[in-house]
C-alpha positions as CSV (number, residue, x, y, z in Angstrom):
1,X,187.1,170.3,307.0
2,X,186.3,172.5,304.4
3,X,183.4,174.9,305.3
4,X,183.6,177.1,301.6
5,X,183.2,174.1,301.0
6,X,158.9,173.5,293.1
7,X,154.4,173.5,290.9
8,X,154.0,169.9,292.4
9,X,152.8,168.2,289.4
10,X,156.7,168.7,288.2
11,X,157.3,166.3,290.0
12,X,157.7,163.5,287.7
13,X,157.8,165.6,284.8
14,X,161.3,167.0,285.7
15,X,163.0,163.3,286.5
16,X,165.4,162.0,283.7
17,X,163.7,159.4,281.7
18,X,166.6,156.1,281.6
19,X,164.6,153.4,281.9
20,X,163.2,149.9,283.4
21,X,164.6,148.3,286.3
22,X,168.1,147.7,287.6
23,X,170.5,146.1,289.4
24,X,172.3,148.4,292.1
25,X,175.0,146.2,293.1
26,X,177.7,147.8,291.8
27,X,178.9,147.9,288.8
28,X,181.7,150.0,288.4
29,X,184.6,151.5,291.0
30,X,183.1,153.9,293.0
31,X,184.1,155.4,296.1
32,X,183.5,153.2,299.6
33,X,180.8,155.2,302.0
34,X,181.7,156.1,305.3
35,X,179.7,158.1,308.3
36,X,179.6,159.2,311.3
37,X,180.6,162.3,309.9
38,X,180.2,165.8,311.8
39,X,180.6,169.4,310.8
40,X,180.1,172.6,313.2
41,X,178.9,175.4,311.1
42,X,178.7,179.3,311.9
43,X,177.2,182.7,311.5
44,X,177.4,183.1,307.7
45,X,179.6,180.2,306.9
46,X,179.2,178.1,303.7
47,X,179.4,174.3,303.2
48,X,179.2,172.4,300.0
49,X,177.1,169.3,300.1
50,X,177.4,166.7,297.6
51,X,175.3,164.0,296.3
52,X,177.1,161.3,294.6
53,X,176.8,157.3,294.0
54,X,179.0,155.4,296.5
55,X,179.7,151.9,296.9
56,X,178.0,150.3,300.5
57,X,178.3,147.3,302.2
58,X,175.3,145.4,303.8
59,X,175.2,141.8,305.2
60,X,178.9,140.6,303.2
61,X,177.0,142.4,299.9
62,X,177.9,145.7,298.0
63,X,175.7,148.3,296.6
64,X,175.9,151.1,294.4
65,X,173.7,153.7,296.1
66,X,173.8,157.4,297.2
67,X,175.6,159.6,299.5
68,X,176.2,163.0,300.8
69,X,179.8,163.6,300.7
70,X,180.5,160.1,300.5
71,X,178.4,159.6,303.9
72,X,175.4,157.5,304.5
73,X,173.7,159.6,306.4
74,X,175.3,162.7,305.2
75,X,177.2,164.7,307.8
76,X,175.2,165.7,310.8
77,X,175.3,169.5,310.5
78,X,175.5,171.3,313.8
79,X,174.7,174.9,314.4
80,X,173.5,177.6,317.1
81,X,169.7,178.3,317.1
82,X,169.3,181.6,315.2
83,X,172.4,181.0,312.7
84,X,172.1,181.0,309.3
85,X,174.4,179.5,306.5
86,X,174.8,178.7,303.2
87,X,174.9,175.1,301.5
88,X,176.3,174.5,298.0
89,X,175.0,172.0,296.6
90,X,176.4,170.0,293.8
91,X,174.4,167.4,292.1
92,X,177.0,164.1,291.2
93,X,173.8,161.6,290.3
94,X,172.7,160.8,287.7
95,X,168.8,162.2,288.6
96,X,167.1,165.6,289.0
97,X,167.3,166.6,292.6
98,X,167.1,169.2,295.4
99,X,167.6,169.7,298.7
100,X,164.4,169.7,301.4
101,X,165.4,171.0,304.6
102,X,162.7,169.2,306.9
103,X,161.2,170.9,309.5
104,X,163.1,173.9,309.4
105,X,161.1,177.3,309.3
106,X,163.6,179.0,306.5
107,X,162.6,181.3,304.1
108,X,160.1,179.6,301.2
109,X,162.8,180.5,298.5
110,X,164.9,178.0,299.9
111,X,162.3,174.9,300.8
112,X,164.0,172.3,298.2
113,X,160.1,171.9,296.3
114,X,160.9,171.2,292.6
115,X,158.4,173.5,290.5
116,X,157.1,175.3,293.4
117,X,160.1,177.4,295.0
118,X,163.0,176.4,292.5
119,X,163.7,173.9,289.0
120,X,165.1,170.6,290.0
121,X,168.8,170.3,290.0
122,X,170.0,168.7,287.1
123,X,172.7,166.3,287.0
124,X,176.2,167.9,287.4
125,X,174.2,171.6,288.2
126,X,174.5,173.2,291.6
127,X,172.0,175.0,293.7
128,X,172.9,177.8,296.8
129,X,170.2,177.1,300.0
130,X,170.7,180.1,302.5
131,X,169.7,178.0,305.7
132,X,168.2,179.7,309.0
133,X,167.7,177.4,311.9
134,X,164.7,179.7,314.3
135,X,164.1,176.6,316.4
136,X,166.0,174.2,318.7
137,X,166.2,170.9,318.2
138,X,166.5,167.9,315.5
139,X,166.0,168.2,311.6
140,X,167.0,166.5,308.4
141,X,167.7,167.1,304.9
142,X,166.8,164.7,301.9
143,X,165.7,165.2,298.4
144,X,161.9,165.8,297.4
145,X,162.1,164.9,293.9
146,X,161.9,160.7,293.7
147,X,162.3,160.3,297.4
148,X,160.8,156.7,297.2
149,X,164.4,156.2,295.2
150,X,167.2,159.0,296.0
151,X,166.2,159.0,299.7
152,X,166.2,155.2,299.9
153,X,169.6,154.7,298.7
154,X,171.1,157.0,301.0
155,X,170.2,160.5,300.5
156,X,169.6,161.6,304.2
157,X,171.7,163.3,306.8
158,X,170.5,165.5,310.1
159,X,170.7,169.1,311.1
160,X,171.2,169.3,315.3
161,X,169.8,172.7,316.3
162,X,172.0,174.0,320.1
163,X,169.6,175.8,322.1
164,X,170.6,179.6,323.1
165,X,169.6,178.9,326.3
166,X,172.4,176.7,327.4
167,X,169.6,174.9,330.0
168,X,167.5,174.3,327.7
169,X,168.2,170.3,328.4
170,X,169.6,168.6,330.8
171,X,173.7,167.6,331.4
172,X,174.0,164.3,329.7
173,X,177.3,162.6,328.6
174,X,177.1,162.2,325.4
175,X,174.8,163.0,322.3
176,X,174.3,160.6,319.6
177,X,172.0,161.1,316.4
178,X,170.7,157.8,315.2
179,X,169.0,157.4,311.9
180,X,165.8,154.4,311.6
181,X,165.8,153.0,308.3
182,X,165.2,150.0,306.4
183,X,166.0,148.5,302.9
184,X,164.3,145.7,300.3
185,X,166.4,143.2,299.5
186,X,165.7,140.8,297.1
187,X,168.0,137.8,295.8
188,X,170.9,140.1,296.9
189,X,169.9,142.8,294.9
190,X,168.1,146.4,295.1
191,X,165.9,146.8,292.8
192,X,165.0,150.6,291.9
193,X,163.4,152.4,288.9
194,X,164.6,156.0,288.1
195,X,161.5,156.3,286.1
196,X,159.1,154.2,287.7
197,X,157.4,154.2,291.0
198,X,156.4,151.1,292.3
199,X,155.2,149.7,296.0
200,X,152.5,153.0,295.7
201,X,149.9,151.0,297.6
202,X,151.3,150.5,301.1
203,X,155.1,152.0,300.1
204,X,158.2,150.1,300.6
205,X,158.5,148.3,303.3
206,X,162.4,146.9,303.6
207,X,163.3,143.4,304.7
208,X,167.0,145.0,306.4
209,X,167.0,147.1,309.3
210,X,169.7,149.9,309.2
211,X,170.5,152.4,312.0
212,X,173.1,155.0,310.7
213,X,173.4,153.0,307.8
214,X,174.4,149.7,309.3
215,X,172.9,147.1,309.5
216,X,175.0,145.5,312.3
217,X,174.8,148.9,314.3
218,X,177.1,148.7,317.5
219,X,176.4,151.5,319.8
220,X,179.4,151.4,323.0
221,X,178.8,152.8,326.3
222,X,180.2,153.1,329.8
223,X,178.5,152.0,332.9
224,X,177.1,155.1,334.6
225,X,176.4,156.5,331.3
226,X,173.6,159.2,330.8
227,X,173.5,159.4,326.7
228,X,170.7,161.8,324.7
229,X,170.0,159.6,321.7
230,X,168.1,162.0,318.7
231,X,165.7,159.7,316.3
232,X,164.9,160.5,313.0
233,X,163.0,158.1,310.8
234,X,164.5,157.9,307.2
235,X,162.3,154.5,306.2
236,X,160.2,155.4,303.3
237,X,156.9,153.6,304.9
238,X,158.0,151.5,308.0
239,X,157.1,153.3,311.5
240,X,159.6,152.3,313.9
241,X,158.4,151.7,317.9
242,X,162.2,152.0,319.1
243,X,163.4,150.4,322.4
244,X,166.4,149.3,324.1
245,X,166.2,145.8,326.4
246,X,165.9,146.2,329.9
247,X,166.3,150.1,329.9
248,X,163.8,153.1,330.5
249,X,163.4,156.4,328.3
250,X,163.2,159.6,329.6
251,X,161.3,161.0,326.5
252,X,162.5,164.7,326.2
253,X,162.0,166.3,322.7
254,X,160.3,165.2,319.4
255,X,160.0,167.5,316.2
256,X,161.0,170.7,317.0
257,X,162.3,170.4,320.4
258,X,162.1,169.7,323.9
259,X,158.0,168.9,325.5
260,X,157.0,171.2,328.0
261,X,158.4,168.4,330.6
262,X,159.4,164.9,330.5
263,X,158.4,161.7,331.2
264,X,159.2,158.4,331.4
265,X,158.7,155.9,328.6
266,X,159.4,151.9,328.0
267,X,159.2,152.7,324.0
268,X,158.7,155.4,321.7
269,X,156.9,155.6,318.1
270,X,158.2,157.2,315.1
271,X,156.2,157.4,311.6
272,X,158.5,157.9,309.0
273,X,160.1,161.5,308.9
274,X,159.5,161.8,312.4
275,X,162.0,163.2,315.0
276,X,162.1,161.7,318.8
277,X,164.7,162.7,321.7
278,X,165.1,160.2,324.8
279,X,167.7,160.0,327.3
280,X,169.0,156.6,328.6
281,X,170.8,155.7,331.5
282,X,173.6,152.8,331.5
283,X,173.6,152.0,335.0
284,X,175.3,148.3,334.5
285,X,177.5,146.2,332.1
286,X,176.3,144.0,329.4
287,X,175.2,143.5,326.0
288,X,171.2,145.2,325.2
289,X,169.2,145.4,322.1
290,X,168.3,148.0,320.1
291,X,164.4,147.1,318.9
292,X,161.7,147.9,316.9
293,X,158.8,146.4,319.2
294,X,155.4,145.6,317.0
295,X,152.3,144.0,317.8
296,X,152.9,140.8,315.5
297,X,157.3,140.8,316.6
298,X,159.8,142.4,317.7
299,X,162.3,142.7,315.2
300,X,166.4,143.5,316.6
301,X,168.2,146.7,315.3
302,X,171.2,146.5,316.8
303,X,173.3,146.4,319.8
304,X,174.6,148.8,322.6
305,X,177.6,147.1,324.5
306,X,178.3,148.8,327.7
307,X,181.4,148.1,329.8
308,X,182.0,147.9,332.9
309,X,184.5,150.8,333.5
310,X,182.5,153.2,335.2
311,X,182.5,156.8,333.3
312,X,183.1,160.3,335.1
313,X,180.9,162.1,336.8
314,X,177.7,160.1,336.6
315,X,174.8,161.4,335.8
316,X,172.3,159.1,337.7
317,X,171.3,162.1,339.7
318,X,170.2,163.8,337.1
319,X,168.4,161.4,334.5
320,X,166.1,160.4,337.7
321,X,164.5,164.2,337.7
322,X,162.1,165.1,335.3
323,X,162.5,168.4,333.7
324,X,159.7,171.0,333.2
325,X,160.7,173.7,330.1
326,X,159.1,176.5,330.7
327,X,160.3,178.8,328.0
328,X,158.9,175.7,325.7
329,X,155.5,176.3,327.0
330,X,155.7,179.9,326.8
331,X,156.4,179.6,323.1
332,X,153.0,178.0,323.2
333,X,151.3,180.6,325.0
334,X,149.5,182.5,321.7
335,X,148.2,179.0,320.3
336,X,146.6,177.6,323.6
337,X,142.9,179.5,323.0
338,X,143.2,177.4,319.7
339,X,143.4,174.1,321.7
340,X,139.7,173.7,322.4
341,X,138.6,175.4,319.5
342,X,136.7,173.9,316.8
343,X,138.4,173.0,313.4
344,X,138.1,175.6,311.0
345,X,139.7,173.1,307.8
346,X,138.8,169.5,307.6
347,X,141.0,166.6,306.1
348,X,140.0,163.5,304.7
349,X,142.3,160.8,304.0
350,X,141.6,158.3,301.5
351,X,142.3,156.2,298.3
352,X,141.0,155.6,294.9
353,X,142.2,152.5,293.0
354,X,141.7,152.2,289.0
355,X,142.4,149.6,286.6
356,X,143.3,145.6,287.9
357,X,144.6,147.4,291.1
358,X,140.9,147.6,291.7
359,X,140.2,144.4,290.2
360,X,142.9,142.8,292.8
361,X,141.3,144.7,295.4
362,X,138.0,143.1,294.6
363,X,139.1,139.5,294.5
364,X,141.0,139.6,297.6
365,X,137.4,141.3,299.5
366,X,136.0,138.7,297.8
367,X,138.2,135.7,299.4
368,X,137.9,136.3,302.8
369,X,135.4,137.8,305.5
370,X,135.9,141.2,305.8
371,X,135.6,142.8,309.0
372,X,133.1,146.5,308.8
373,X,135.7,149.4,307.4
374,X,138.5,146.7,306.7
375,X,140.1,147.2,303.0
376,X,142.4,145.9,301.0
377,X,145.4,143.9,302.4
378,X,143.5,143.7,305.9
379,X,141.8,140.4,305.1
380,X,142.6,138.7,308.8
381,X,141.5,142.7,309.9
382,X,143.1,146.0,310.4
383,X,145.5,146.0,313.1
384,X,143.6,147.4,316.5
385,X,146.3,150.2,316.5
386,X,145.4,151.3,312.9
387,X,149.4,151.0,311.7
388,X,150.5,148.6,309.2
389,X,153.3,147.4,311.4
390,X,154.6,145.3,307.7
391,X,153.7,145.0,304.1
392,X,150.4,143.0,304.3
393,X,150.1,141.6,301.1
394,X,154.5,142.3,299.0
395,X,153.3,140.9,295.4
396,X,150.4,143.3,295.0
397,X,152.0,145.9,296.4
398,X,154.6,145.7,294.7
399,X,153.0,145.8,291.4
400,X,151.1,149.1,292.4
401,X,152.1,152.4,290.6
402,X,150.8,155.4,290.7
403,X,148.8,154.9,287.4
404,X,147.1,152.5,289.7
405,X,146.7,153.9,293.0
406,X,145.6,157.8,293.4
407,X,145.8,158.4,297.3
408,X,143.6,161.1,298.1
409,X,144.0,164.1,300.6
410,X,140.2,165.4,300.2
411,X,139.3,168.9,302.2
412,X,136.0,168.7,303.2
413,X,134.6,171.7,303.0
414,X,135.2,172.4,299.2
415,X,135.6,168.9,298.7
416,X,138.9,169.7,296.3
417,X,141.4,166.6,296.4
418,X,144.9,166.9,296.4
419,X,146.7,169.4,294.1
420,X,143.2,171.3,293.5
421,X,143.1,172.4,297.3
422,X,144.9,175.9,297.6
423,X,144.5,177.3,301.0
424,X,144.9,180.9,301.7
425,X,145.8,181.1,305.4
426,X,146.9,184.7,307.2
427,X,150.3,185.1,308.4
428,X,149.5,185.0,312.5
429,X,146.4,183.4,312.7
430,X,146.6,180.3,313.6
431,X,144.8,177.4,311.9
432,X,143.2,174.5,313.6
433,X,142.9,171.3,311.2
434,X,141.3,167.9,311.5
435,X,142.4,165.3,310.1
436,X,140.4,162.0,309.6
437,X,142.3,159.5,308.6
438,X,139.3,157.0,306.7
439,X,138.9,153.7,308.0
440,X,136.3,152.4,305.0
441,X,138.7,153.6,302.6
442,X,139.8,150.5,299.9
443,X,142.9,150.5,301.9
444,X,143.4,152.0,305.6
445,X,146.7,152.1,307.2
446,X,148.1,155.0,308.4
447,X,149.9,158.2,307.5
448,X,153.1,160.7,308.6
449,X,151.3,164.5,307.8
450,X,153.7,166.8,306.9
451,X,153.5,170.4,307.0
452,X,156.1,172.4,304.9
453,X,157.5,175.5,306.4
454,X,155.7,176.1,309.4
455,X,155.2,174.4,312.8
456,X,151.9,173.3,314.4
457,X,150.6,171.7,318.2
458,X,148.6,168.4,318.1
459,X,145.3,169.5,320.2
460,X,143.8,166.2,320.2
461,X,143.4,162.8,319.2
462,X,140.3,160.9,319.2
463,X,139.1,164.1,320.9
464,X,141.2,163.5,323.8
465,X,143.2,166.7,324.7
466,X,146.9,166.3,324.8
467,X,148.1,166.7,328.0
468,X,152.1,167.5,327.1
469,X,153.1,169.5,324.3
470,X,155.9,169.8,321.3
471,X,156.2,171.5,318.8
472,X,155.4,169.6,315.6
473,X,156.0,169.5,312.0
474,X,154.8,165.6,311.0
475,X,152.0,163.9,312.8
476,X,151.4,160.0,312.7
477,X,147.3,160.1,311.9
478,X,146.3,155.8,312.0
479,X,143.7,154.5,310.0
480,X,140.6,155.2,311.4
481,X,141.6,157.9,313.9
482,X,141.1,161.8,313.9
483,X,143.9,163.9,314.7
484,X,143.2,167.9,315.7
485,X,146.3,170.1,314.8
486,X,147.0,173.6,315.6
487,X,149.1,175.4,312.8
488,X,151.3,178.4,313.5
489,X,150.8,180.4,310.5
490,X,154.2,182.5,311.2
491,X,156.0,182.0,307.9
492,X,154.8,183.5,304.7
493,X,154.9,181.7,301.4
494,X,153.7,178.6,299.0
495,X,154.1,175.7,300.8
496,X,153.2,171.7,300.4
497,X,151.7,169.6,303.0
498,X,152.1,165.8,302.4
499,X,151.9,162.2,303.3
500,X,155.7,161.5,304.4
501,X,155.1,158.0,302.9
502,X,157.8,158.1,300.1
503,X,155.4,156.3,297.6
504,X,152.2,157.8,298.8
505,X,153.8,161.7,298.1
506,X,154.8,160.0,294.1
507,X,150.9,158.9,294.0
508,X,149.5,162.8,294.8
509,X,148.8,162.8,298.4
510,X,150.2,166.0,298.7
511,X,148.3,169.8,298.3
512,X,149.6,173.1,298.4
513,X,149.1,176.1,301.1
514,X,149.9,179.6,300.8
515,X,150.4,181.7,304.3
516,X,150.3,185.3,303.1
């Protein structure tokens, strides 16, 4: 394989104006996508990443969407913690773009922000990202111009971290990285603007479930089988509460690496642009479903076959001890006085809606009985869990836009909203955050918090201390819940923090930091 081979409002501004809606199935010859592709990167080395249209099959249907290299997900990009590398990459589509690598702690230069750290990438133009990778563990690159669009057509692929310490997790069989996604289809057809943002109000909820970009994912396995499965959640709204039938997790890792120790879990929850690690043991033959488990259904994934052929040497022995990490929780070490602390910045998540949006909003409060804090779209009540497991209420949302909606991130002490907040934080003192996610807001439902650039704890939720710790870079904040962050303030530069809803980022949730 060949290895030679920015300020936020800019946004929109810089995205190529070609009009109205359109049909994605394809139109003209274009190259068929494949995946499951891997590349093993050194010290130094370069690789040229790609985005270009390719033709996909789903469900007996094609599409004309998005790939890099030809690959939905792009090729999972493996290095050694502490290399760094170079990507070249070329811009084949036909749409202004970059290259956000999420989660990793690189230098700001290289952060993929359109306007902020570097002009979009025209069409045909090429940008160089020089790539460090600090931290063990799983992390993604996608786009962050029109993410609600070029991410949702394919535009994702994973970077696995290898620990130095080579016992850093336990001996498993095999690894497998497994993208969560889903996709709207309607009559048969995608239906996208490249200059119009729709679905703003709850974002896109898809009616096909894709893992890896199938959506007849097969996963085979051998009995006696211990596999380490990395999650990432590529949806642009839909969290994903991820099981397999019959079969325990041993929950290991999430954003930024392995928890201080493991434990045992029957599922595990991932808001969009979140990363989860579980190991699973195969200990007998059969056919078992992959699932996303909600309170209203459980909705089927895909499959894991695993035959009866025993595999060699089984693992059993060691997926039934739980494994303590304590170089993890050394990392940790200069942030726990924070824990307890009180919040020095304060967070308020909310929405404004103008025009008929507002109108709607009234009429359908009006229609119904509406429980105390319940907005918009909750009209039988907000879900006890405060997530929007599915798209309450498809025709209004989808007629939202971001002339229509305005989600708010409002700090509390200035009372700034959005782009008009402009923390100043000091490089190595940490920060600790709460963020309130409003509950008598015109619509409630919950929100992935992203942090660009730097890595933070999760202290508390609901004031209830967290008794295990990872290291985080996107926090899952329901409606109506507080969540108490910790921010290691280690990486200097202008950086964004964002709702990881695709739509919700295109309708301003979204303020910049600068760590100096």
């Amino acid at each position: 394989m060949n290895k030679k081979v920015g300020l936020f409002g800019a946004l929109i501004v810089f995205v190529i104006a070609l009009g109205g809606y359109f049909s994605l199935t394809a139109k003209r010859a274009v190259k068929p996508a494949a995946s499951d592709a891997v590349v093993e990167l050194g010290q130094g080395e370069s690789y040229d990443l790609v985005a270009g249209f390719v033709e996909k099959e789903i469900l007996g249907g094609k599409y004309r969407m998005l790939a890099y290299n030809g690959s939905i997900p792009g090729p999972l990009i493996r290095v050694k913690q502490g290399t760094e590398v170079i990507l070249n990459f070329r811009n084949n589509a036909d749409l202004a773009s970059t290259v956000h690598s999420h989660g990793v702690r690189l230098d700001n230069a290289f952060d993929g922000v359109p306007g902020l750290t570097q002009q979009p990438v025209a069409p045909g133009g090429s940008f160089a990202y020089r790539v460090k990778f600090p931290d063990p563990g799983m992390y993604w690159y996608h786009p962050h111009l029109r993410e609600d669009y070029a991410q949702e057509l394919g535009l994702y692929g994973n970077y696995l971290v290898v620990p130095a310490d080579p016992d850093y997790w336990a001996v498993v069989n095999r690894e497998i990285a497994l993208f969560l996604d889903d996709l709207l289809l309607t009559d048969g057809k995608l239906e996208l603007s490249r200059t119009k943002v729709d679905h703003a109000l709850m974002g896109r909820f898809g009616n096909v479930m894709l893992i890896n970009g199938k959506a007849d994912y097969l996963l085979a396995a051998r009995q006696g089988e211990v596999v380490r499965l990395y999650l990432t959640n590529a949806a642009n709204a839909r969290p994903f509460n991820f099981a397999i039938t019959d079969h325990l997790f041993k929950l290991v890792g999430g954003d930024g690496g392995g928890y201080e120790r493991d434990e045992w879990r029957d599922s595990v929850l991932l808001g969009p642009s979140e990363r989860v690690i579980v190991e699973v043991f195969f200990d007998r033959p059969g056919a078992f479903t992959l699932e996303n488990i909600t309170p209203g259904k459980t909705i089927r994934l895909g499959m894991v076959n695993v035959a009866a052929t025993p595999v060699p040497p089984a693992r059993e022995e060691d997926f039934t001890s739980l494994k303590a990490r304590p170089a993890v929780s050394r990392s940790m070490d200069p942030l726990r006085p924070y824990l307890a602390k009180p919040p020095d910045k304060r967070l308020r998540l909310s929405i404004e809606l103008k025009g008929g949006m507002a109108a709607m909003s009234g009429m359908a409060q009006g229609g119904h009985v509406m429980p105390d804090g319940a907005g918009m779209g909750h009209s039988m009540g907000p879900s006890p869990d405060g997530i929007e497991w599915e798209d309450p209420d498809p025709e209004m949302n989808r007629s939202s836009s971001p002339e229509s909606v305005l989600w708010k991130i409002i700090d509390e002490e200035s009372g700034k909203e959005n782009m008009a907040i402009d923390w100043r934080l000091k490089r190595g003192e940490p920060v600790v955050i709460r963020i309130f996610n409003d509950p008598a807001s015109a619509h409630p439902m919950q929100h992935p918090f992203h942090f660009h650039g730097q890595r933070f704890l999760v202290a508390a939720r609901d004031g209830v201390r967290e008794s295990n710790l990872v290291w985080k870079d996107t926090v899952l904040v329901p409606a109506g819940r507080t969540v108490d962050i910790v921010l290691d303030t280690t990486n200097p530069g202008r950086w964004m923090a964002h709702c990881h809803i695709s739509e919700h980022l295109e309708a301003s949730m979204m303020f910049g930091f600068r760590v100096e």
